[in-house]
N, C-alpha and C positions, 0 to 999 in steps of 0.2 A: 504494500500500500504506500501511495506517496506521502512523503511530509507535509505537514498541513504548513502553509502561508502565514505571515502576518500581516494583516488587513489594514491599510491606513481607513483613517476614521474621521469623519468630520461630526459636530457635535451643535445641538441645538438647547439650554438651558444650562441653569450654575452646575458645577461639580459638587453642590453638598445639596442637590435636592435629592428629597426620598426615593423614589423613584425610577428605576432605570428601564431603556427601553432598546432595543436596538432594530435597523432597520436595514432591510437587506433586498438592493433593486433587482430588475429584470437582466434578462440578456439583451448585450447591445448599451447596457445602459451604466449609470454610475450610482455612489453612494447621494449625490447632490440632488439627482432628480428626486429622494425620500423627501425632498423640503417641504412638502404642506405635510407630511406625518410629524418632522420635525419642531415645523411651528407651532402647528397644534396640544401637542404631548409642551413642549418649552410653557407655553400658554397655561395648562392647566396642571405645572407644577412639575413634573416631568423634567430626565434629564434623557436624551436623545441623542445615539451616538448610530452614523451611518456606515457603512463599511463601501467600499469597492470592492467586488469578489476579483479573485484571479484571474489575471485575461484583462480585466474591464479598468477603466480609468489610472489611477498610479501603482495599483497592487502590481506584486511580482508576476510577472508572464513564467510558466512551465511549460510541461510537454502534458497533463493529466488534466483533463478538463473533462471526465467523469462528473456526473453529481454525485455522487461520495467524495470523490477528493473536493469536491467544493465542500460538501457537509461537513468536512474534517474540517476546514478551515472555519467552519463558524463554532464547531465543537470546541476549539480553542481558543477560540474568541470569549471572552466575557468582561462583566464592569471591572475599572479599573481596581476598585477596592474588593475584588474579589465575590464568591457569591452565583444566585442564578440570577438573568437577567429576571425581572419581573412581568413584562411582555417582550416578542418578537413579533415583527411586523417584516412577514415576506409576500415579492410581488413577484408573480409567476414563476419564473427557475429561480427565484427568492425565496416563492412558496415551497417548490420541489426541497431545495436545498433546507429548509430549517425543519422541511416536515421530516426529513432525513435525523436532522442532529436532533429535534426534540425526539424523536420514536426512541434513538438509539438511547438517551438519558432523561429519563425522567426530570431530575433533578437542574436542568439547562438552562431551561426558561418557567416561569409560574403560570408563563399564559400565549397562547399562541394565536394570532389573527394572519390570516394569509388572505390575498388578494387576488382573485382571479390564479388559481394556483398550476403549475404543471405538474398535476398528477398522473395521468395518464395522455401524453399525445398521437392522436390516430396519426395517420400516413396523408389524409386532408390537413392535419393542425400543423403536421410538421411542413407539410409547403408551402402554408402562406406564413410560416414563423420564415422560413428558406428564404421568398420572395420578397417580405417585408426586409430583412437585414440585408439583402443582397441591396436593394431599393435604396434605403440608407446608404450603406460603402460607395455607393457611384456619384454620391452627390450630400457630400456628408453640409450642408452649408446650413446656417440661417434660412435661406431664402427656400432652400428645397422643402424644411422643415416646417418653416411658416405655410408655402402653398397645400403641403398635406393637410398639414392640422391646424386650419386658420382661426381654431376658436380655443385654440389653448393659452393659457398667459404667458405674457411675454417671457419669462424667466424658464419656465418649459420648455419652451422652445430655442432659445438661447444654450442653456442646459442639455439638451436632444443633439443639436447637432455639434456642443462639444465633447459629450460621449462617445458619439461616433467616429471623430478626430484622434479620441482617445485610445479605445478600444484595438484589440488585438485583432483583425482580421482571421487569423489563423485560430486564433480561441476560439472566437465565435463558430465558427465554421464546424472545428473541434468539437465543441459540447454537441451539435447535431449526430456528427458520425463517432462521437464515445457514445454514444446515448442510446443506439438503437438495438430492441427496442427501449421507448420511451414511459416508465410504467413500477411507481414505485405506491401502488396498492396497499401493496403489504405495510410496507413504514407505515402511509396513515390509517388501516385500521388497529396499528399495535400503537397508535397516541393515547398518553394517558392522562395528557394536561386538558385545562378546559380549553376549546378550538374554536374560532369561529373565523368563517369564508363569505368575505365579500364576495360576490360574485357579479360577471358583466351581463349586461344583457344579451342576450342572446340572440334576439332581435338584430342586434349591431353587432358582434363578435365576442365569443366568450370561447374559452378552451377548458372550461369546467362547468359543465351543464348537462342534463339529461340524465342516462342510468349511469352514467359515472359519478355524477351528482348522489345522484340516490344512493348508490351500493357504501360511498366514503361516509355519509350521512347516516347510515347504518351503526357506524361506533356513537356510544351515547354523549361520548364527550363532546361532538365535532355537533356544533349548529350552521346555521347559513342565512343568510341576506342576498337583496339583489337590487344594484344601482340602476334602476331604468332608465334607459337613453344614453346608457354609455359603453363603452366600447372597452377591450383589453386594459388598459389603464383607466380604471374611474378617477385615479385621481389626478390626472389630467386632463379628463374629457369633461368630469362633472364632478368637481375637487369640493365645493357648500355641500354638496348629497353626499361625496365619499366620508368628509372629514363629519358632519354632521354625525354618521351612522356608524364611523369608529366611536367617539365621545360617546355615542348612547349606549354601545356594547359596553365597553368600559362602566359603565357606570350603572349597568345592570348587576 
């Protein structure tokens, strides 16, 4: 098994709040686009540290772009003063990967919320994850990024196409052909923290929906929601519904 990474980290709230949260992006992406999780958790007392996975933004680049080896790498990750995190917040191969490290230790995180998660991807999900990153590498700019998603806030998008600047080509590429098949079931119905999955609409593009929905929903721990009218990232497409409907999990 490879060595696990150490993740640089960008942080949102003091170092002596109660607190701790960590937030773990998509593929293609970085620890900066977590910023409206960031703000929000800062906001309501919360201390909010985001990683870059391996491959993505300034983390170390390998040759092991598996989701285990990334799981490794958040396995080793925790608050500075030691301890479990108190929530993780992962967003699609964010989701995969912490559903990974929380299955593997209970003791990791106290509370787990994933986003649109990659639990299982068919052979449809992986070609438009294929086509969409490919899409990005050709034209990684501002402007290509504004014309897709012209209703995202400006920082998002700013953010989006310095990712992809960032970003390892060959990583990315990598976690598709480590990956196959794509299908880690098992991890989340052996979750034994309390779960709960944003999920996208489906309507617009969601890659955890239907009986894969249903079958994960099966362990008792694991609930779910759904941001309507948004897409792969709710909290980019419809960031007041996403961030609204974390705060209320939270606080249930």
């Amino acid at each position: 098994m490879t060595a696990p990474v150490t993740l640089p980290r960008l942080s949102w709230g003091g170092p002596s709040a109660p607190l701790r949260a960590l937030l773990v992006h998509g593929l293609g992406s970085t620890g900066a686009l977590m910023w409206r999780y960031g703000v929000a958790l800062s906001e309501a007392g919360w201390r909010a540290d985001a990683v870059d996975l391996r491959g993505h933004g300034t983390a170390p680049r390998t040759l092991d772009y598996s989701v285990h080896a990334y799981a490794a790498d958040l396995s080793a990750t925790t608050p500075e003063h030691g301890g479990p995190w108190d929530l993780v917040i992962g967003h699609s191969l964010g989701g995969t990967t912490t559903t990974l490290a929380a299955s593997a230790d209970p003791q990791w995180t106290r509370r787990l919320l994933l986003i649109d998660p990659g639990i299982q991807l068919a052979d449809s999900d992986r070609e438009i994850v294929r086509s969409s990153q490919e899409q990005s590498f050709e034209d990684p700019s501002i402007a290509a990024v504004r014309a897709e998603h012209p209703h995202w806030h400006e920082t998002d998008i700013e953010l989006k196409a310095l990712a992809t600047q960032q970003a390892s080509r060959w990583a990315v590429d990598q976690t598709s052909a480590q990956n196959d098949p794509w299908d880690i079931r098992d991890a989340a119905s052996r979750l034994r923290v309390p779960t709960h999955i944003i999920g996208s609409d489906p309507l617009v593009h969601s890659i955890f929906t239907g009986a894969l929905a249903e079958e994960v929903l099966r362990n008792p721990v694991v609930s779910m929601s759904v941001i309507q009218d948004a897409g792969h990232s709710p909290h980019r497409d419809k960031p007041e519904e996403t961030i609204a409907e974390v705060l209320r999990v939270l606080s249930a």
